[in-house]
C-alpha positions in Angstrom: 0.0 0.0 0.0 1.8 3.3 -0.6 1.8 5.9 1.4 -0.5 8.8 2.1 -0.8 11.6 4.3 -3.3 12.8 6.8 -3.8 16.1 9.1 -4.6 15.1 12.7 -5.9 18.1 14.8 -5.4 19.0 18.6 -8.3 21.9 20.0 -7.6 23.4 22.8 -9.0 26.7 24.6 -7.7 28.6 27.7 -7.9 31.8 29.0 -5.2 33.9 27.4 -3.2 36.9 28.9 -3.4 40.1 27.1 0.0 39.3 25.7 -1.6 35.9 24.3 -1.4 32.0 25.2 1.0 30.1 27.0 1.3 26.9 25.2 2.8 25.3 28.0 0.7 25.6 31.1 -2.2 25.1 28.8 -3.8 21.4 29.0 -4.7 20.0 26.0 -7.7 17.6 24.3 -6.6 15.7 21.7 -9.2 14.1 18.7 -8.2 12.6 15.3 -10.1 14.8 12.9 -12.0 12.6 10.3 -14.9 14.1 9.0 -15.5 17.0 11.6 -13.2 20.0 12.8 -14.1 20.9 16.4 -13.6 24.1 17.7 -14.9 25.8 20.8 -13.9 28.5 23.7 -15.0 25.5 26.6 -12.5 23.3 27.9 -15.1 20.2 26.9 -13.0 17.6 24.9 -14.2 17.3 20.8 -16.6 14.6 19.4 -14.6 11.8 18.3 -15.4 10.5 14.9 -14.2 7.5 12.8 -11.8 7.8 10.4 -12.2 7.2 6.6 -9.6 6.6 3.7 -8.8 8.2 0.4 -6.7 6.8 -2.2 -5.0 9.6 -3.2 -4.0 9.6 -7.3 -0.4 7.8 -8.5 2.4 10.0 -9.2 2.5 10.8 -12.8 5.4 9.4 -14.4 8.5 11.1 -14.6 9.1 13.3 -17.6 12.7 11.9 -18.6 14.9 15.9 -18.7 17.7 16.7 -20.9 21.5 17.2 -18.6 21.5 21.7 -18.2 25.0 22.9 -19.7 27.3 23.5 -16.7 27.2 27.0 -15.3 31.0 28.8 -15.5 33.0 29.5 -12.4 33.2 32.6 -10.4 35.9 33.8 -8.6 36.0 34.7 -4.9 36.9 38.8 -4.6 36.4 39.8 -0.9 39.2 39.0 1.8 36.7 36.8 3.4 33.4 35.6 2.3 31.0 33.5 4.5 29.2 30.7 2.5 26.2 30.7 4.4 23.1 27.9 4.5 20.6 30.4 2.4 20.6 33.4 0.4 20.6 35.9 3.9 22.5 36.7 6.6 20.2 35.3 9.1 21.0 31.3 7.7 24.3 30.1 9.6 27.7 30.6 8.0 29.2 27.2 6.7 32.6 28.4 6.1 34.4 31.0 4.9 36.0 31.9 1.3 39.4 33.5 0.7 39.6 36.1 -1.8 41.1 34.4 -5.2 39.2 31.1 -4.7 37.9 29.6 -8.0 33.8 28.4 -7.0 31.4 26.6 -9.6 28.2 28.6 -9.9 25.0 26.9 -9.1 22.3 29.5 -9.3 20.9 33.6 -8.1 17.9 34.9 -6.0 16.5 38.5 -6.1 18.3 39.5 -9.4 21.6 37.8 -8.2 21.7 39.7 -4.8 22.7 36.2 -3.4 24.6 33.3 -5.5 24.4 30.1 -5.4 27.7 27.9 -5.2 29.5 24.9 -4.7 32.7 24.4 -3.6 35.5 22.1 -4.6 32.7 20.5 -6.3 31.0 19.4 -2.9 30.2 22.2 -0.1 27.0 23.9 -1.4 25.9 27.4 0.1 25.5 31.3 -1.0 27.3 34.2 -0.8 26.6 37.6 -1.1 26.0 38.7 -4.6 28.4 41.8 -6.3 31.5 42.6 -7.7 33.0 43.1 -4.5 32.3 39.7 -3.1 32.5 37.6 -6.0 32.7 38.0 -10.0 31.9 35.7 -12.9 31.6 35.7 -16.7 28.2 35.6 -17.3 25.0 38.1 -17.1 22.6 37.6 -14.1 20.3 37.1 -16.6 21.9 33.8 -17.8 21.7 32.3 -13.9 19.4 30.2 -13.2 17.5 30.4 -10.0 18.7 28.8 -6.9 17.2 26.6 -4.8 16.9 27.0 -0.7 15.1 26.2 2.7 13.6 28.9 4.2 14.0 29.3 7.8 11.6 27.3 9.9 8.5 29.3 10.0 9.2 32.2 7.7 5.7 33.9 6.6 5.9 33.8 3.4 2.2 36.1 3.2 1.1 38.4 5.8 -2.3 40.7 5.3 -4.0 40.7 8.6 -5.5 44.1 8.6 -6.8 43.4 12.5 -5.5 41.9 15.6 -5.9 38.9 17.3 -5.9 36.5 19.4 -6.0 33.1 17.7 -3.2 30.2 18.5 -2.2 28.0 16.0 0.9 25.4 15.9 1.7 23.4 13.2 4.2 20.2 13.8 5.4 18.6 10.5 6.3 15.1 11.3 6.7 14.2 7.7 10.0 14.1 5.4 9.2 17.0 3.4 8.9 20.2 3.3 5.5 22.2 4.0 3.9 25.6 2.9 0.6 26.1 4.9 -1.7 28.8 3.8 -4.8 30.1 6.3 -7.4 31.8 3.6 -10.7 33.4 5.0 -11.9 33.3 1.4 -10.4 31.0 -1.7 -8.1 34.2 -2.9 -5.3 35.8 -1.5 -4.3 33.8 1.9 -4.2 35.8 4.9 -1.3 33.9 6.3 1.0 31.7 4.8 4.6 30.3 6.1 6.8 27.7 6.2 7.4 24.7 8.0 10.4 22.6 7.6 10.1 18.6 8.1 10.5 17.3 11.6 9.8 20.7 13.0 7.1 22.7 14.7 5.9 26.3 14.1 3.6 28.7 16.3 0.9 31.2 14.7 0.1 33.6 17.4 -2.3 36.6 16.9 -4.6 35.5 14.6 -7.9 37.6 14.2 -11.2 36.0 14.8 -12.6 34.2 11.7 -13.1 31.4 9.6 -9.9 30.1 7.9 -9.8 26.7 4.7 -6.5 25.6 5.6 -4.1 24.3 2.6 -1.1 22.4 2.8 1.5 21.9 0.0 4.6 19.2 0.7 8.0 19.4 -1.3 11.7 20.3 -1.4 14.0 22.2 -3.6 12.0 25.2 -2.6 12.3 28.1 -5.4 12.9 31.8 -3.9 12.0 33.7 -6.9 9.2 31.6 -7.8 8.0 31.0 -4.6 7.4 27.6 -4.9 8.3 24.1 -4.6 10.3 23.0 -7.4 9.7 19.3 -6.4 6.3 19.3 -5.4 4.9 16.2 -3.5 1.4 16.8 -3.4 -1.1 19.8 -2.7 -3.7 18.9 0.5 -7.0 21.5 1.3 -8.9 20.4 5.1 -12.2 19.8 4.5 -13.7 21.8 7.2 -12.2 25.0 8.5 -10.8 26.5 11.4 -12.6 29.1 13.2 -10.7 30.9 15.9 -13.1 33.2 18.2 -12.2 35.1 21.1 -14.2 35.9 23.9 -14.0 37.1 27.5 -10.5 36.6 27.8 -10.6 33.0 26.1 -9.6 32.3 22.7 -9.2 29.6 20.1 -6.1 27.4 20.3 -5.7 24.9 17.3 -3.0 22.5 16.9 -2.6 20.5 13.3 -0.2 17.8 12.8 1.0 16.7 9.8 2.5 13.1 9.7 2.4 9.9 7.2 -0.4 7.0 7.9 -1.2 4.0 5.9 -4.0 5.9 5.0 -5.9 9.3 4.7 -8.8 10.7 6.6 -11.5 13.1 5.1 -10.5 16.2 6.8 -7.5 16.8 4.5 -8.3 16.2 0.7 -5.9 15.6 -2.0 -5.9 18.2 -4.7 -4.5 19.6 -7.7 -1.9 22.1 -7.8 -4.1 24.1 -10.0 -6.2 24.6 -7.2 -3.7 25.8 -4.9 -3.5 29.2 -4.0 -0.8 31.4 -5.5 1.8 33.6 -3.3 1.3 37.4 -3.4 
């Protein structure tokens, strides 16, 4: 049986400082979410309901690619140069480059403001993009874009026009990759960031509302894009989360994400054409 991938969801409500929740002196109900999402501002623990499977589609078979021409190499032109995990200064420094060092280019983001490298053939990382750091013989133009992983929980989207008091925490226990959108309608998502496999993200201040929830799963994720360049599979919750505030309580939602021999109908399989686009 191969694989598929379900979203199993955690409700809890507490009274909330005005600063927001405390995850941890919280106690929490936990429910797998089949065909119902639960939500309420009482401490009373969710309905239970059974779970059903989908048989998500098969892959669709590979498209065989052509080898790309190898990119030239650049040449190192700062004293030192850090090559860091991502195209910023907030990913961790690898190691650093002396000025003269020959580097094999591998891509750009932002209009080559960071390039991608490898060195020696094996280290991959960026370094910061210019004539002062490092110079090649090719337009920017001609560079492909790079591939990264964002830092765990970047927002990716952010167009909350209110505050809140919402909770949400999202704990990817799968071996990808995920980019979770919160929409109040089906167009632009209200919040959208990223959480990297094996790790756990928390939402706070999320206004009062109704939210469809989508997931997508990949790696190889595509800065100037904005998307996965390997793309897994594209997921929408069936029902949606609705965080209300009252009273000094608000709505605290956990979701997990992990694999099962099997999928429940709370998160649905669909295409990426019906997956909402990045502003």
């Amino acid at each position: 049986m191969k694989p598929a991938w379900i979203l199993i969801a955690i409700c809890l409500c507490a009274c909330l400082a005005a600063c927001g929740p405390d995850p941890q002196s919280l106690p929490a109900t936990e429910t797998a979410i089949a065909a119902r999402i639960y939500a309420t501002l009482t401490a009373s623990a969710p309905t239970i309901t059974p779970e059903a499977t989908i048989t998500p589609p098969p892959p669709p078979s590979p498209t065989p690619t052509s080898s790309p021409t190898p990119l030239p190499q650049g040449q190192v032109q700062a004293s030192v140069l850090n090559l860091r995990a991502g195209p910023g200064t907030q990913y961790e420094s690898l190691l650093s480059l002396q000025r003269g060092m020959l580097v094999d280019l591998a891509g750009q983001y932002n209009q080559c403001e960071w390039i991608k490298i490898r060195v020696e053939g094996q280290q991959e990382g960026w370094v910061k993009g210019g004539d002062g750091f490092l110079t090649f013989p090719l337009a920017c133009a001609n560079l492909p874009s790079g591939t990264f992983r964002p830092l765990n929980g970047s927002l990716l989207a952010d167009t909350r026009t209110r505050p809140g008091m919402g909770f949400l925490s999202l704990q990817n226990q799968t071996s990808a990759d995920a980019l979770v959108f919160l929409n109040e309608d089906s167009g632009t998502p209200q919040l959208a960031f990223y959480v990297r496999s094996m790790e756990t993200f928390d939402l706070s201040g999320i206004p009062n509302g109704s939210y469809q929830v989508f997931v997508a799963r990949g790696t190889e994720w595509n800065g100037d894009a904005r998307a996965f360049e390997r793309l897994e599979e594209t997921l929408r919750m069936q029902e949606k989360l609705v965080f209300k505030s009252a009273a000094g309580q608000a709505s605290l939602w956990t979701l997990i994400l992990r694999t099962l021999a099997g999928s429940t109908e709370n998160a649905l399989p669909i295409s990426p054409a019906e997956f909402p686009p990045l502003p």
